[in-house]
C-alpha positions as CSV (number, residue, x, y, z in Angstrom):
1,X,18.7,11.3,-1.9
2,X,21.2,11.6,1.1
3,X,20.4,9.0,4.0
4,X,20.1,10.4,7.6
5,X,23.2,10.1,9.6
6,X,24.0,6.7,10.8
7,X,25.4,6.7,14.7
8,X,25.4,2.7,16.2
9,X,26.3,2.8,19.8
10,X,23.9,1.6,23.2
11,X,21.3,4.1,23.2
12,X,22.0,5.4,26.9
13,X,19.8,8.5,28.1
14,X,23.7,11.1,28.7
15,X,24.9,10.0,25.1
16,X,21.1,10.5,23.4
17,X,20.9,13.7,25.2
18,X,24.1,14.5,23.0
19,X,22.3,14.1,20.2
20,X,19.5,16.2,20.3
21,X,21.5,18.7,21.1
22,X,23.2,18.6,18.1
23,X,19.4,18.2,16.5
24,X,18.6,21.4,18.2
25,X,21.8,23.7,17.1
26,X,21.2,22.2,13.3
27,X,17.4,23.4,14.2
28,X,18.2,26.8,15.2
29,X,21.2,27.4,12.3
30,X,18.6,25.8,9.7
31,X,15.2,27.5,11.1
32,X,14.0,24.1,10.6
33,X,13.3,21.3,12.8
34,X,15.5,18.2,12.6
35,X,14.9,14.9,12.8
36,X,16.2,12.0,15.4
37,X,15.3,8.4,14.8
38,X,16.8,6.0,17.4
39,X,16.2,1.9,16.5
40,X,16.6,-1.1,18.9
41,X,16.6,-4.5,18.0
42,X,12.5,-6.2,18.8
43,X,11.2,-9.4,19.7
44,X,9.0,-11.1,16.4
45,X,5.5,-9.5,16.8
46,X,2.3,-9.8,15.2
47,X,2.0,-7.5,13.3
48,X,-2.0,-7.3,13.2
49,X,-2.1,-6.7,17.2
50,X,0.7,-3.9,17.1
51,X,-1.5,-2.4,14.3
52,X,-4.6,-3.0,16.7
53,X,-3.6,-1.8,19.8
54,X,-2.4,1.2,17.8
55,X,-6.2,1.9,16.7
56,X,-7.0,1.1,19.8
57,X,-5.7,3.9,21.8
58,X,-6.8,6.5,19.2
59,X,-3.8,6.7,17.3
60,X,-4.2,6.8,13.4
61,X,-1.7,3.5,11.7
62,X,-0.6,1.9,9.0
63,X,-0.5,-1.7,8.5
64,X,1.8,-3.1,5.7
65,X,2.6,-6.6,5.1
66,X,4.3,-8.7,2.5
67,X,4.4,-12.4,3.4
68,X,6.1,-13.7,0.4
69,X,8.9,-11.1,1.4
70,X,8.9,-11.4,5.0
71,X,8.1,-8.1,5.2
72,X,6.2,-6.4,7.7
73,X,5.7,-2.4,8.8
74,X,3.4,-1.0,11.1
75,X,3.7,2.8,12.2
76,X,1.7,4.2,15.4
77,X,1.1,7.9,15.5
78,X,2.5,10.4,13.6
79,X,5.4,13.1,14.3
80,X,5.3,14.3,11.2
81,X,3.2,14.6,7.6
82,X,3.4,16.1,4.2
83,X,0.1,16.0,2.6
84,X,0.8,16.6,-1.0
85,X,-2.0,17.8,-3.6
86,X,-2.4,18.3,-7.2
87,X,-0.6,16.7,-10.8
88,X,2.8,17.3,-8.8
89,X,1.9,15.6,-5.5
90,X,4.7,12.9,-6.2
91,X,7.0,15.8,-6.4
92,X,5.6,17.5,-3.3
93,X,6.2,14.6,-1.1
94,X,9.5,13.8,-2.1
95,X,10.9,17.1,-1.8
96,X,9.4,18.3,1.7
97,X,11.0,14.2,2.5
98,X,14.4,15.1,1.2
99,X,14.4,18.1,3.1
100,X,13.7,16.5,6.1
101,X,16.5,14.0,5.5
102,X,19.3,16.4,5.3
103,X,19.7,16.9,8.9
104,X,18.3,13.7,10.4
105,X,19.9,11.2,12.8
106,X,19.4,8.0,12.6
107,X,20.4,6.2,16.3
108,X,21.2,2.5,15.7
109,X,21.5,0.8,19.0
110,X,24.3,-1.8,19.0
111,X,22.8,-5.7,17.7
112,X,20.2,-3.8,15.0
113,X,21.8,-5.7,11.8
114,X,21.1,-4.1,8.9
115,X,21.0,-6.6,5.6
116,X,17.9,-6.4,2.7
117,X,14.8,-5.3,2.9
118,X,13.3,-2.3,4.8
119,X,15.9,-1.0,7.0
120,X,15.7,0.4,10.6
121,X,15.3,4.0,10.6
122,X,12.8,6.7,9.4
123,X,10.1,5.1,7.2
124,X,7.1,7.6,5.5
125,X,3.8,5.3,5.5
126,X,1.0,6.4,3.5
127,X,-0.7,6.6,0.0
128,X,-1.9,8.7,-2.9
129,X,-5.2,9.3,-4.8
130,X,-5.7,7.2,-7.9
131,X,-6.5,10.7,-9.9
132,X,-5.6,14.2,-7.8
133,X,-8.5,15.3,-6.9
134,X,-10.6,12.2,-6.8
135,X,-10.2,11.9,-3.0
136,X,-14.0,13.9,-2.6
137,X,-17.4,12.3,-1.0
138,X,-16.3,9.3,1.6
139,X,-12.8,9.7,0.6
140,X,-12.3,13.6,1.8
141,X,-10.6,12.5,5.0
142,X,-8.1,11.1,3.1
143,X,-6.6,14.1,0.6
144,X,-4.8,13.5,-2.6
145,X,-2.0,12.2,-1.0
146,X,-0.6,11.6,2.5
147,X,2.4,10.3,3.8
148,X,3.0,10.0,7.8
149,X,6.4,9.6,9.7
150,X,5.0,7.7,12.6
151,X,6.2,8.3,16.0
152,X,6.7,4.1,16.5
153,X,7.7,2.1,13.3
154,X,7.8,-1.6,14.2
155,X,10.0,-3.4,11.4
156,X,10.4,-6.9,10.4
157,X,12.6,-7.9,7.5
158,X,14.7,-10.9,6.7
159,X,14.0,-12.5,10.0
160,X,15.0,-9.2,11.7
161,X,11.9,-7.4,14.3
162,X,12.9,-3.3,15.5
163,X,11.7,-1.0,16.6
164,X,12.2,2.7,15.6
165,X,11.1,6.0,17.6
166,X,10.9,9.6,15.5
167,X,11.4,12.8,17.3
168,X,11.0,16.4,15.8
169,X,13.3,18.6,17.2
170,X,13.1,22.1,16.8
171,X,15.1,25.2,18.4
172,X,13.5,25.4,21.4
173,X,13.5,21.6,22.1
174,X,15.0,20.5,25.7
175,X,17.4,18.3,24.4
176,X,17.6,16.2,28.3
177,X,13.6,16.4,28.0
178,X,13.5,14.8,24.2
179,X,16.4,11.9,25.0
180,X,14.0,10.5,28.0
181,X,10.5,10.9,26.2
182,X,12.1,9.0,23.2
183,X,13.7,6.3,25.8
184,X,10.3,6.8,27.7
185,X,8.8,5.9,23.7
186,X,10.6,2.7,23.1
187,X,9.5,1.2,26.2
188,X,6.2,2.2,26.1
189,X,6.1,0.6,22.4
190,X,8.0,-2.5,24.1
191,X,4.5,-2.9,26.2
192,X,2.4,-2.3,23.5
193,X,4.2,-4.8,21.1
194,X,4.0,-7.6,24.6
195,X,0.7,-9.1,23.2
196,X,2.1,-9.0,19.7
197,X,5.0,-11.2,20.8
198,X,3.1,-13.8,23.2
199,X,0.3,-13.8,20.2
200,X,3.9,-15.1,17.8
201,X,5.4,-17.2,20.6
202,X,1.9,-19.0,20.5
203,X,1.8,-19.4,16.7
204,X,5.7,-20.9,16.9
205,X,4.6,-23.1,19.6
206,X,1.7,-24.4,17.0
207,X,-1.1,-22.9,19.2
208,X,-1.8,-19.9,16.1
209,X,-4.8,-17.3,17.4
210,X,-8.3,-18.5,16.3
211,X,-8.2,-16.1,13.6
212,X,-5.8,-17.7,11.7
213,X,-7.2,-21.1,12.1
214,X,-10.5,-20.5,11.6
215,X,-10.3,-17.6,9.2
216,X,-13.3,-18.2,7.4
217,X,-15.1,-16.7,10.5
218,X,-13.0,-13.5,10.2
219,X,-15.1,-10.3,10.0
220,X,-18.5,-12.0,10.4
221,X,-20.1,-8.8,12.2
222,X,-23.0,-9.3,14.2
223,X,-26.0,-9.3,12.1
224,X,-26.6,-9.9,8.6
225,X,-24.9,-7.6,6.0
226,X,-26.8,-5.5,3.0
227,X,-24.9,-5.1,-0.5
228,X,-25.8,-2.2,-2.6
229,X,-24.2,-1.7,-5.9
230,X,-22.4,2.0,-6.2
231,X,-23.9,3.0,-9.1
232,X,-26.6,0.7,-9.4
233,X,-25.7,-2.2,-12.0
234,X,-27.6,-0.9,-14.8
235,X,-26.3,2.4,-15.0
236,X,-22.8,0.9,-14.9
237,X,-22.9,-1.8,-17.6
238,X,-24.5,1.1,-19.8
239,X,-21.5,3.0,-18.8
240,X,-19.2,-0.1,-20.4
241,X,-21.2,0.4,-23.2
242,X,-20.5,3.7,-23.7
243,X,-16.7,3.4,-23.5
244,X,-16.5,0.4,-25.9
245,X,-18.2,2.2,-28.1
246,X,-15.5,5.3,-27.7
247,X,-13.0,2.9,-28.6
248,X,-14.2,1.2,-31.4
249,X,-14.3,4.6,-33.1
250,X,-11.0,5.5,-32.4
251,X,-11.1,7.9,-29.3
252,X,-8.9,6.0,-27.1
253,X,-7.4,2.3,-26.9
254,X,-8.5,1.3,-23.6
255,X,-10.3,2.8,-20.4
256,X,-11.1,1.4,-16.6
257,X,-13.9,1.5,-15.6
258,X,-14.7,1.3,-11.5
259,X,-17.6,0.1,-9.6
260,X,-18.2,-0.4,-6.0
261,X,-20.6,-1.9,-4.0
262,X,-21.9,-0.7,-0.1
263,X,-22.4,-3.4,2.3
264,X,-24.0,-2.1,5.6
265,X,-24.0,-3.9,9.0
266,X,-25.5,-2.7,12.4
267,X,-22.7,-5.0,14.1
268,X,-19.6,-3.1,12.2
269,X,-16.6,-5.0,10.6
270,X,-13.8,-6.1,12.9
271,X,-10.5,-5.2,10.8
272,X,-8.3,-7.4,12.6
273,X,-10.5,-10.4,11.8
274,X,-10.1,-9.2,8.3
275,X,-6.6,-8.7,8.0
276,X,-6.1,-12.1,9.0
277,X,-7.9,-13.5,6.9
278,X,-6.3,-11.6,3.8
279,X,-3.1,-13.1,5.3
280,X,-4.3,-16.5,5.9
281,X,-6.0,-16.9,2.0
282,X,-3.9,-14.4,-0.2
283,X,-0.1,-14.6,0.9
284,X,1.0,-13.7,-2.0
285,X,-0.5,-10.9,-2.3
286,X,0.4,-6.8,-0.4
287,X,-2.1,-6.6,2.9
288,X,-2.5,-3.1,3.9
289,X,-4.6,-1.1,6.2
290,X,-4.3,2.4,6.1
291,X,-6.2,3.9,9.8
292,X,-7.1,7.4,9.7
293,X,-9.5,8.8,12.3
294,X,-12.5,6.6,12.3
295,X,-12.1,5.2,8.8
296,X,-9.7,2.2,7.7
297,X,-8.9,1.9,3.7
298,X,-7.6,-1.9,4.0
299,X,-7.0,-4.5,1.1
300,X,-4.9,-7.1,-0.5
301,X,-3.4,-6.3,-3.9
302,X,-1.7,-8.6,-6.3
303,X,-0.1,-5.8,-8.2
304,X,3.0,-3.9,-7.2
305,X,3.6,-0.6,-9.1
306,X,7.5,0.0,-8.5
307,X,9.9,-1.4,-5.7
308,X,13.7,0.3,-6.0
309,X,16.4,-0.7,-4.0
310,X,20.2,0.3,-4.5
311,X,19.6,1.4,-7.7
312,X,17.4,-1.8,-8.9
313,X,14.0,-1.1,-9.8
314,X,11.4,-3.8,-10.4
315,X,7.7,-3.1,-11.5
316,X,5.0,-5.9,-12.1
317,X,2.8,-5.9,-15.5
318,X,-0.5,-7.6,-14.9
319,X,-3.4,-7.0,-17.0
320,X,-5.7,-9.5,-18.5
321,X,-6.9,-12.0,-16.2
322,X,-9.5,-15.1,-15.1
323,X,-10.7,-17.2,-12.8
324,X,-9.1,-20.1,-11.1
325,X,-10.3,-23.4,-12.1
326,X,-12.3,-26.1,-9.8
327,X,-9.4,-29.1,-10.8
328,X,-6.1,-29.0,-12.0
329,X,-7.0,-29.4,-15.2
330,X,-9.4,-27.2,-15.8
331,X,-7.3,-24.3,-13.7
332,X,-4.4,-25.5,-16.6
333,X,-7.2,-24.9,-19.4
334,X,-8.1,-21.6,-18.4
335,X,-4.7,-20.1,-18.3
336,X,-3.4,-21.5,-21.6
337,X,-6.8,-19.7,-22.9
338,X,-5.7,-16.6,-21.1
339,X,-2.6,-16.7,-22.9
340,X,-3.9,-17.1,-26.4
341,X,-6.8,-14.6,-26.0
342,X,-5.9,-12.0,-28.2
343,X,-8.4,-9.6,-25.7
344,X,-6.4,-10.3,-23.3
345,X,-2.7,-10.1,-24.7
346,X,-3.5,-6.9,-26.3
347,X,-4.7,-5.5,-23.0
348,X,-1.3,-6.6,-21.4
349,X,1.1,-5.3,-24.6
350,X,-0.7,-1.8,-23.8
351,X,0.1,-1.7,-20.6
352,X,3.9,-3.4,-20.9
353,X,4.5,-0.8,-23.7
354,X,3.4,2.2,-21.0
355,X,5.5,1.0,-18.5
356,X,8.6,0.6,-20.5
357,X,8.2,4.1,-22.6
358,X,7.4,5.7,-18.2
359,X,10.5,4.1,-17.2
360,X,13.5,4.8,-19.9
361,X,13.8,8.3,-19.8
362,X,14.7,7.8,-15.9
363,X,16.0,4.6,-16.1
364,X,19.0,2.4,-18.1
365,X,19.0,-1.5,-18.5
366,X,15.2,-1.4,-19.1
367,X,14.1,-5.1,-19.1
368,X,10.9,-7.1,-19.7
369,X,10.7,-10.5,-18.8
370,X,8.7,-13.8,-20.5
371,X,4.6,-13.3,-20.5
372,X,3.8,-15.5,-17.8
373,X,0.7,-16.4,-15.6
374,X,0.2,-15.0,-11.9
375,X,-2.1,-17.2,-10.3
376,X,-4.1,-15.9,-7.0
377,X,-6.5,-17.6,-4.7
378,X,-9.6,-16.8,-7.2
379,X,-7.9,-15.3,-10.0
380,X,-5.3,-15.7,-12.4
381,X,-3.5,-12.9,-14.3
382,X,-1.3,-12.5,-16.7
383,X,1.9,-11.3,-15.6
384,X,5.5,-9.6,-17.2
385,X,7.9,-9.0,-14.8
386,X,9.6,-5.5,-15.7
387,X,13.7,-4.6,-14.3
388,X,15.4,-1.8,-15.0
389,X,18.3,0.3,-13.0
390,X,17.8,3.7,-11.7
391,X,19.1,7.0,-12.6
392,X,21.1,8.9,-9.8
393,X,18.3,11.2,-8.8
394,X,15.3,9.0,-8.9
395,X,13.9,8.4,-5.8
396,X,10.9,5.8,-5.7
397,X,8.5,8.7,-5.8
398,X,9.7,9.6,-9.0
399,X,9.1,6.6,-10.5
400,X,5.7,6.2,-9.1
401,X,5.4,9.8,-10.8
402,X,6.4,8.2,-13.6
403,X,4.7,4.4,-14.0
404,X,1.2,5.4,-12.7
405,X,-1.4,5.6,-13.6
406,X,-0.5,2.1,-16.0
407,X,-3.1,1.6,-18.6
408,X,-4.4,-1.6,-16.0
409,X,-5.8,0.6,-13.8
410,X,-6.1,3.6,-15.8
411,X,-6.4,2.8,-19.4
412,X,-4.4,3.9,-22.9
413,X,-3.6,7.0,-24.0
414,X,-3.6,7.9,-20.2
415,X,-4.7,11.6,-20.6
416,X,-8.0,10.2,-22.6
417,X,-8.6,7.6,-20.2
418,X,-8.8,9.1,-17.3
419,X,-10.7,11.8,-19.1
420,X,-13.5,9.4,-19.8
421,X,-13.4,7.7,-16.5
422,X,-14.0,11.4,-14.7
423,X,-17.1,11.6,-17.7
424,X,-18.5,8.4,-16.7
425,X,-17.5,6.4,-14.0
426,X,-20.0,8.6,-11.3
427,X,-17.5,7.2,-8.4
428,X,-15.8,8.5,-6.1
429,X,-12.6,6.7,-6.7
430,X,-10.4,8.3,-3.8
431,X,-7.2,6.2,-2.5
432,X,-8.5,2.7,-4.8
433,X,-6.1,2.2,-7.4
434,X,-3.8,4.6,-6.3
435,X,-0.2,4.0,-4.5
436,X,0.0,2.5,-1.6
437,X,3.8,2.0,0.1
438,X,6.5,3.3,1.7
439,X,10.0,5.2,1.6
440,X,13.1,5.2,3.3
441,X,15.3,8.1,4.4
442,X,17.3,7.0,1.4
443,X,14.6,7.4,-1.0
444,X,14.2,3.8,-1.3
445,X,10.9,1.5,-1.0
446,X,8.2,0.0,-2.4
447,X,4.5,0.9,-3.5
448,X,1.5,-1.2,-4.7
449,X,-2.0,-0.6,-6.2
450,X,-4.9,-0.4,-4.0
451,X,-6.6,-3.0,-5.5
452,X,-9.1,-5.6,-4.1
453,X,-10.2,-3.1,-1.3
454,X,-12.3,-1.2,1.0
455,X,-12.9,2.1,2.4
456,X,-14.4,0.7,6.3
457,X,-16.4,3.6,7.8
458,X,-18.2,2.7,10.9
459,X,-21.5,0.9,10.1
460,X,-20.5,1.1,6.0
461,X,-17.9,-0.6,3.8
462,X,-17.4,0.6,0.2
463,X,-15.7,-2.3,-1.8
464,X,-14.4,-0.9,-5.2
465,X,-13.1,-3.2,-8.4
466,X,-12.2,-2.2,-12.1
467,X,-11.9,-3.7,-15.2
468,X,-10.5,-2.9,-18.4
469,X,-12.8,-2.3,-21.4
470,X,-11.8,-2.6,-24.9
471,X,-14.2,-2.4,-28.0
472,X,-15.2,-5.3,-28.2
473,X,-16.0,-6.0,-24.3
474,X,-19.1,-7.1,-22.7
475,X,-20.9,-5.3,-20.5
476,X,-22.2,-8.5,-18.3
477,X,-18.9,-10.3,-18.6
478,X,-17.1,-7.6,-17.1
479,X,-19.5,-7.0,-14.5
480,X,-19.0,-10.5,-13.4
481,X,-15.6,-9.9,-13.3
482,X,-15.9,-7.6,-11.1
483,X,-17.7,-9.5,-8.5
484,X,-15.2,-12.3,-9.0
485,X,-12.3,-9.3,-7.7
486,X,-14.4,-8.4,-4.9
487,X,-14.4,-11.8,-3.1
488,X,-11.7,-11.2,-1.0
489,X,-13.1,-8.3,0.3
490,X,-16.4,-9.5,0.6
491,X,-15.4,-13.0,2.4
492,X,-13.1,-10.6,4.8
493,X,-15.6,-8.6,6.0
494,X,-18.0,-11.3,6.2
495,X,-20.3,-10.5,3.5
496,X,-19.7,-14.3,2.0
497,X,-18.8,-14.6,-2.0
């Protein structure tokens, strides 16, 4: 994929005129609208009050952050959408992008460095369905897929903070008009980011937001909260039952099965309090909030499904996994038992073998890594790190096209799986489990699983977990390992354990 053009210079209102001018000629030989991206270097924000005063003034946002890679996106707004649909929705979205990209400008004011990482510039936000056309019930706001060019994407990356402003120019765009409202942008997202930076100063200066020091209170609404099972518990584990039973006889190798459970409070949830605590207790883990209207899917996944840059691609196996142990010895015990369990290995060999027969037909220098434990807050996994080098046209789209669904989420063969989950899971799975990321004008960037999340609607939050039968699974076992994934959500949203 061709990267916008690149122009670094002081973004002064006479010279940006220039270029949307030369936006609106491409416009009108093209008959379609350009795009003009201008990026300033920012002070370090918060990223949680730049995605709250976002929500705030109405605006639909997406929250992204990576603390173990210093990585944090949050786009305000939208200037432009594709909302993609069906078995080629990957496809879709990465076409109408590349389109977009062949006559976009990218405006680099002087002192933006550029070095690793997301890079200043346009930046798509957004997510897919875990199955097209699972995204029905709660989730119809939502679509099979949707990924939004915001009109403000604030950046951090490698201990650099920007700021980036999108404008769609078409034919019959004032260029003198669109230079000031996108200088008229960037300070009006310098204001909003103010609280965002005093809120960081504060933290440096060791006085960090009560939040953060007190997270445990995070997303305690105001009265009591109510859990309901979605579907009720017995109607599940005789689901389990069923599929086991479909694989001992040979059907399939392995199916995932959701569940989710409705907790109900008069008071609401407060995201913001729950996004900081995901921060505060699972750092090494993908915090995302995806704000839509009145709805918010937010979570924070352990699992990445495929990250390319120049070329490299790396994708994370986990499958098989356990709780954490109460002392260091015990929490030793547990994972040298969850890497002898033959359950548990042949789980993970399914879903390594899936991800190394998705990725060579697109990729060379196709590499697994040792077997190897990741070890969460509550949870423990085991964990195959996957490298492999991209082919010339393959954008990280198509290898999202290409990896998912893995068998962890999904199941083995993937056509039977997700056959029987449609049969028998009675849920409406919508964006859990499915991609969540982002993409750069390059066709570079970086998507996770929804996992270890909730669809927040109003008064209602719908907290979904999987697990992965086999034949000989148990029913009871896997519904308490269920529960054990839906802590962090729970304890975010103040529901407790």
């Amino acid at each position: 994929m061709a990267a916008p053009m690149m122009v670094t210079r002081r973004a002064s209102r006479r010279w940006l005129e220039e270029q949307f001018n030369g936006a609106a000629e491409r416009a009108r030989r093209t008959g379609r609208p350009a795009l003009v991206s201008v990026s300033e270097a920012a002070e370090p924000f918060d990223p949680v009050v730049v995605y709250e005063s976002a929500r705030a003034r109405g605006l639909d946002a997406m929250f992204w952050h990576v603390p173990w890679q210093d990585v944090a996106l949050v786009g305000a707004g939208s200037v432009w959408a594709v909302t993609a649909a069906g078995s080629g929705r990957f496809e879709q979205a990465s076409r109408a992008w590349r389109a977009l990209m062949e006559h976009a400008v990218h405006v680099v004011a002087e002192g933006v460095s550029e070095q690793g990482g997301p890079e200043p510039g346009p930046v798509l936000l957004g997510g897919f369905a875990f199955d097209a056309g699972s995204a029905t019930g709660p989730w119809e706001g939502f679509g099979d897929g949707r990924l939004t060019l915001p009109r403000v994407l604030y950046g951090a990356s490698a201990g650099r903070t920007w700021m980036t402003v999108n404008t769609l120019v078409t034919a019959e765009t004032d260029p003198a008009r669109a230079a000031g409202a996108a200088l008229e942008a960037l300070e009006e997202a310098r204001a909003w980011a103010e609280p965002a930076v005093a809120a960081t100063a504060a933290a440096a200066a060791g006085a960090a937001p009560a939040a953060v020091v007190a997270p445990a209170a995070a997303g305690t609404p105001a009265c009591r909260v109510a859990a309901e099972d979605v579907p009720p518990k017995d109607e599940w584990l005789a689901a389990v039952r069923e599929v086991a039973a479909a694989i001992r006889g040979g059907a399939l190798e392995k199916a995932v099965l959701a569940r989710s459970t409705r907790l109900t409070a008069a008071g609401g949830f407060d995201i913001g309090a729950a996004l900081r605590y995901l921060q505060a207790h699972y750092p090494e883990c993908y915090v995302f909030a995806v704000g839509r209207g009145h709805e918010c899917f937010i979570g924070a996944t352990p699992e990445r499904i495929v990250h390319k840059r120049d070329g490299v691609v790396q994708v994370a196996c986990m499958a098989g996994s356990i709780g954490r142990g109460a002392t260091p010895g015990e929490d030793e015990r547990l994972g040298r038992w969850l890497l002898s369990d033959p359950k548990n290995m042949e789980e993970h060999r399914v879903v390594l073998r899936s991800i190394l027969q998705a990725l060579a037909p697109v990729c060379t220098d196709v590499r697994a890594a040792e077997t190897g434990l990741r070890k969460l807050a509550n949870v423990q996994h085991l964990y195959t790190p996957v490298t492999a080098r991209a082919g010339r046209d393959a954008d990280v789209l198509a290898l999202v096209a290409r990896v998912h669904p893995t068998p962890a989420i999904g199941g083995w063969p993937t056509a039977d799986a997700l056959k029987l989950i449609r049969e028998k899971e009675n849920l409406d799975r919508g964006w859990y489990a499915g991609p969540i990321g982002w993409m750069d004008g390059a066709g570079d960037g970086e998507f996770a699983v929804g996992l270890r999340s909730a669809l927040v609607q109003g008064e209602t939050a719908l907290l979904f977990a999987g697990c992965g039968i086999m034949g000989d699974s148990d029913p009871e076992s896997e519904y308490e390992e269920s529960v054990l994934k839906m802590r962090p959500m729970r304890a975010a949203l103040g529901a407790g354990r």
